[in-house]
C-alpha positions as CSV (number, residue, x, y, z in Angstrom):
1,X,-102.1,12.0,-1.1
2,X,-102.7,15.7,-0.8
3,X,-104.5,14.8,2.9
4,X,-101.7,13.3,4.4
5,X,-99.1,16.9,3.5
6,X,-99.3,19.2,6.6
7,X,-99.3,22.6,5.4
8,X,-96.9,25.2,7.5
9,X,-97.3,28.3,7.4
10,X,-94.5,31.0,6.1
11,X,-94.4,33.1,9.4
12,X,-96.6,33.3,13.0
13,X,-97.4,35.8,15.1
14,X,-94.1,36.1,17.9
15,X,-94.4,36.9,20.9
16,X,-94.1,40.9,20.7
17,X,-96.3,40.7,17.7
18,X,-93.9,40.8,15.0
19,X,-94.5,38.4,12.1
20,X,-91.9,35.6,12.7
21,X,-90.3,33.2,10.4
22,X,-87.6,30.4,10.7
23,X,-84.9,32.5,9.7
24,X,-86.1,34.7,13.1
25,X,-85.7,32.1,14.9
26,X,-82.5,32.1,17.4
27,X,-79.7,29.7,15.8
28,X,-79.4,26.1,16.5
29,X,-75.8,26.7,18.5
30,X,-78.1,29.2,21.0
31,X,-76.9,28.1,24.7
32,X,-78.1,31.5,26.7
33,X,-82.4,31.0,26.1
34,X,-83.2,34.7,27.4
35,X,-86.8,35.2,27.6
36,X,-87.6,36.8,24.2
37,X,-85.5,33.5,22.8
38,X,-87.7,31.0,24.1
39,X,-90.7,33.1,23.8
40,X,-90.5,33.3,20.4
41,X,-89.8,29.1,19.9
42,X,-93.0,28.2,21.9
43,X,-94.5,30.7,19.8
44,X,-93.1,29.2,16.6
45,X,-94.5,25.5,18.1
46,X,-98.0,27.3,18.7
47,X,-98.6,28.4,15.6
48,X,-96.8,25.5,13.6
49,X,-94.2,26.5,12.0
50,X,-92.4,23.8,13.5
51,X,-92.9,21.1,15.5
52,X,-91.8,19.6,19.1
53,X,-89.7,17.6,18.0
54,X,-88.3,19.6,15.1
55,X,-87.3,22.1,18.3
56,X,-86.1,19.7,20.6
57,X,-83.5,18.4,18.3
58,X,-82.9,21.7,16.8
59,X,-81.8,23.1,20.3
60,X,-80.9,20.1,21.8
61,X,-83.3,20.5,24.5
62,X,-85.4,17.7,26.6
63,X,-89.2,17.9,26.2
64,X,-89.3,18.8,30.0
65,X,-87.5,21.5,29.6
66,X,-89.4,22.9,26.4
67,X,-93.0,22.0,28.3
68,X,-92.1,24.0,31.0
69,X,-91.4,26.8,28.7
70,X,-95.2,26.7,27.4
71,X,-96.5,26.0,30.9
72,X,-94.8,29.2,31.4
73,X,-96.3,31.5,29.1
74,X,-100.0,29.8,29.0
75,X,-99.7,30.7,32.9
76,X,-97.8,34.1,33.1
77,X,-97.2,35.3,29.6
78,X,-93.6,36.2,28.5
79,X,-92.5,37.2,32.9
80,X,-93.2,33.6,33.7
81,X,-89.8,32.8,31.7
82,X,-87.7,34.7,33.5
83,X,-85.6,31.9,35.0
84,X,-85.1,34.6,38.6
85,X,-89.0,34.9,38.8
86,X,-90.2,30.8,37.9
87,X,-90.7,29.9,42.2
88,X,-92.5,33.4,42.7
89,X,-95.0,32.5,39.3
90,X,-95.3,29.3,40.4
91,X,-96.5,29.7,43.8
92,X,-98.8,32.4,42.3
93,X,-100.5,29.9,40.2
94,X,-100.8,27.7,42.8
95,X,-102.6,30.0,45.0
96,X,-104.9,30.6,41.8
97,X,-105.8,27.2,42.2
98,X,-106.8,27.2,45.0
99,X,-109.5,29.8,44.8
């Protein structure tokens, strides 16, 4: 019984370092995602204090949008979020690629 219980943990690691919990999460009505915002959910999906899906209902997002948060930050850290800046990290990455 005990095997099939996922244990979460009580707070991760955000994405300035700060210990985060679910109450430091931004609220479920959040419709401006600035860059610490949705930092600090794909860090909250990381480090499983909840899931996927748990966010994508939550926020009312589509998985396409929330994977292309964490393709974000796996390739450009926190910058690669800034919505102004995604075609200049993208073709960046691209060119990394390549070599």
């Amino acid at each position: 019984m005990m095997e099939n219980q996922r244990i979460r943990p009580d707070h991760v690691i955000g994405p300035l370092g700060e210990p985060l919990t679910l109450a430091d999460l931004p609220p479920p009505s959040t419709r401006r995602w600035v860059v610490r915002r949705k930092a600090e959910v794909v860090a909250a999906v990381n480090g499983g204090l909840v899931t996927v899906d748990e966010v994508l209902e939550r926020y009312d997002l589509t998985l396409e949008e929330f994977a292309s948060w964490q393709r974000a930050v796996d390739r450009s850290g926190m910058q690669g979020l800034r919505v102004t800046r995604i075609q200049h990290y993208r073709d960046l990455y691209e060119r990394q690629l390549k070599y």
